[in-house]
N, C-alpha and C positions, 0 to 999 in steps of 0.2 A: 950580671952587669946592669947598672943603671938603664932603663931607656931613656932617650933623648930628647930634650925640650920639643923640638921639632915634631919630631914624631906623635908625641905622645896631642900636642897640637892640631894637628891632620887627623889625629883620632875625636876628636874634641869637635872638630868639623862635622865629622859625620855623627856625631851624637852620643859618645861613648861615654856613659858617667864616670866610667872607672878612670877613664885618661885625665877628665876635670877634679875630679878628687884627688888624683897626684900632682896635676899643677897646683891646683889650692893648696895642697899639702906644704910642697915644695916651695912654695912662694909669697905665699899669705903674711907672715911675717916679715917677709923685705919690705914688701908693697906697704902694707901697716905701716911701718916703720918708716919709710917711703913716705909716703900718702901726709905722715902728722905733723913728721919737717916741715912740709911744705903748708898744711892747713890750719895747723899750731890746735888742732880741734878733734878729739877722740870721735864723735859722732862723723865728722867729715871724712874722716880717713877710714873708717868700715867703712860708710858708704862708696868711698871711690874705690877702694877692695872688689867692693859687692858690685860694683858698676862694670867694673873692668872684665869680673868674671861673667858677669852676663853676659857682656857684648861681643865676649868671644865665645861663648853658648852660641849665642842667638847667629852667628857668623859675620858682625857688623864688624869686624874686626880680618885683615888681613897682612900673612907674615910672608916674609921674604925672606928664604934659608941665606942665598945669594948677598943682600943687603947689611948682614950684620947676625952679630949673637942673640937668641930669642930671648935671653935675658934684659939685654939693652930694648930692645925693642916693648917688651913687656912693662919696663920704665916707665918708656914715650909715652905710653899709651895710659897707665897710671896717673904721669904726669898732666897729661891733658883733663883727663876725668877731673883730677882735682882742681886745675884752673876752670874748669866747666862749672862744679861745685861750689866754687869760692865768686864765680860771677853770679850765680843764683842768689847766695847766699845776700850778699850786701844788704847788711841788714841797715834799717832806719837810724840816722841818727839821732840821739836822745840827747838831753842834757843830760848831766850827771846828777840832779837833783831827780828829774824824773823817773831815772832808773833806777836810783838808790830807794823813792819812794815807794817803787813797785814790789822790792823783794822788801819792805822793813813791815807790808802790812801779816799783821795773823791774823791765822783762821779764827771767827769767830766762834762761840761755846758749840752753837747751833752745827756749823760746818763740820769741825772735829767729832761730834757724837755724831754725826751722818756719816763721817771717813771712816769711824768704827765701827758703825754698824754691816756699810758695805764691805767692809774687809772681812767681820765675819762671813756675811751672804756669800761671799766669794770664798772661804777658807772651805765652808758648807758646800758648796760645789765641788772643789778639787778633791774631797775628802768620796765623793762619790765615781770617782773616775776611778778605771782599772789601776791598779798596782802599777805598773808600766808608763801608765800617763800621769799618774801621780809623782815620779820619780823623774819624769822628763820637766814636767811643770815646775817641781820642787829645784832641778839644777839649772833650768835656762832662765825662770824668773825671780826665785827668793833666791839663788847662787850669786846667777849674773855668769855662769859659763855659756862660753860658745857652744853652737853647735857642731863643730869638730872638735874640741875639747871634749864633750858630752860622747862623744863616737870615740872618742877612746876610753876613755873612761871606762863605757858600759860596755866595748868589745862589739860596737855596732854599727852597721854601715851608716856615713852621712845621712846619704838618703832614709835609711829607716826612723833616724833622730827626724828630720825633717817633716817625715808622713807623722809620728807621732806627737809633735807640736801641732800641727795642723791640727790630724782628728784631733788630742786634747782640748784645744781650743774651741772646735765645734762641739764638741760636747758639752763643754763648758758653756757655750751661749746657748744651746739647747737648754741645758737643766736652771739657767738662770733667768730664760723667759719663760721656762714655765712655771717655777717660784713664782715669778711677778704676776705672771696671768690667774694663779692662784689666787695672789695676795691682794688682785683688786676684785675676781667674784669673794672672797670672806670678807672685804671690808662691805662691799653692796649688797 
C-alpha cells in the first residue's frame, strides 16, 4: 500500500531524503503544471517546484492533517511561491522598439570565433572527467534532462545525480583554471 501524503511529510520533517524523493516524485508534475498556468513561464514554474520543495526541506512550511487534504494544501503553498515569483519578477518596461533592437543585434566575427573557441576549451574539459561525470554532464547539459528524469534513466538515486553534477562541475572549474593559469605563464 501506498504511504500517505501526511506521513511521508512528518518524515520529510525530520530529514528523510527518501520521503522528499517520493513527494517530488508523486507531485512534481502537478505542481509544474500548477506552477506554468499561473506564471505562463517554464523557468518560473521549476523554480516555484524548486521553491516549495525546499521550504518544506528546510521546515518553513507547516501542514495540518485536521485542516484539509495535503494535496490542496501543497497547492496553497505552490500557489503562493508563484505569486512570490511573479512579484519579484516585474520586469522593466521597454518599448517595443527597444526590445526588439536588443535580440535583432549579432554576434560579431570576433564574438563568434571566441564562443567557439570556448566551447571547445569546455568540450576539452568534459572529455577529461570520469565516464560517470561525463554522462551526467552530457544528459543534464547538452540533453536538457532533469535530474530525476536522469535518476531514472541511469537506475540511480536523486541524490547520487545531484552529488555527481556537483563534483562534475568542480572538476570542471578545477581543470579549466588550470588551463588558463597555464595559458597565461606560456604566453609570458
Amino acid at each position: 500500500m501506498r504511504e500517505q501524503d501526511a506521513e511521508l511529510f512528518y518524515r520529510v520533517q525530520n530529514k528523510d531524503e527518501d520521503a522528499l524523493e517520493q513527494l517530488y516524485d508523486r507531485y512534481e508534475k502537478l505542481l509544474f503544471s500548477f506552477s506554468y498556468r499561473m506564471t505562463n513561464n517554464k523557468f518560473l514554474a521549476e523554480e516555484a517546484v524548486q521553491d516549495v520543495f525546499t521550504k518544506i526541506w528546510s521546515r518553513q512550511r507547516h501542514f495540518d492533517e485536521e485542516k484539509g487534504k495535503f494535496s490542496s494544501w501543497l497547492l496553497t503553498v505552490t500557489r503562493n511561491a508563484c505569486i512570490d515569483l511573479l512579484r519579484k519578477k516585474k520586469e522593466p518596461a521597454y518599448e517595443l522598439e527597444e526590445r526588439d533592437a536588443l535580440h535583432a543585434q549579432e554576434p560579431t566575427p570576433e564574438e563568434t570565433v571566441e564562443w567557439q573557441e570556448r566551447g571547445e576549451e569546455i568540450r576539452g574539459a568534459v572529455r577529461q572527467l570520469t565516464e560517470e561525470q561525463q554522462e551526467i554532464i552530457e544528459l543534464f547539459y547538452f540533453k536538457r534532462m532533469s535530474q530525476t528524469n536522469i535518476a531514472k534513466t541511469c537506475h540511480i538515486p536523486l541524490g547520487t545525480v545531484k552529488g555527481r553534477v556537483r563534483l562534475a562541475l568542480k572538476h570542471l572549474k578545477e581543470i579549466l583554471a588550470s588551463k588558463n593559469e597555464r595559458g597565461v605563464r606560456d604566453d609570458g
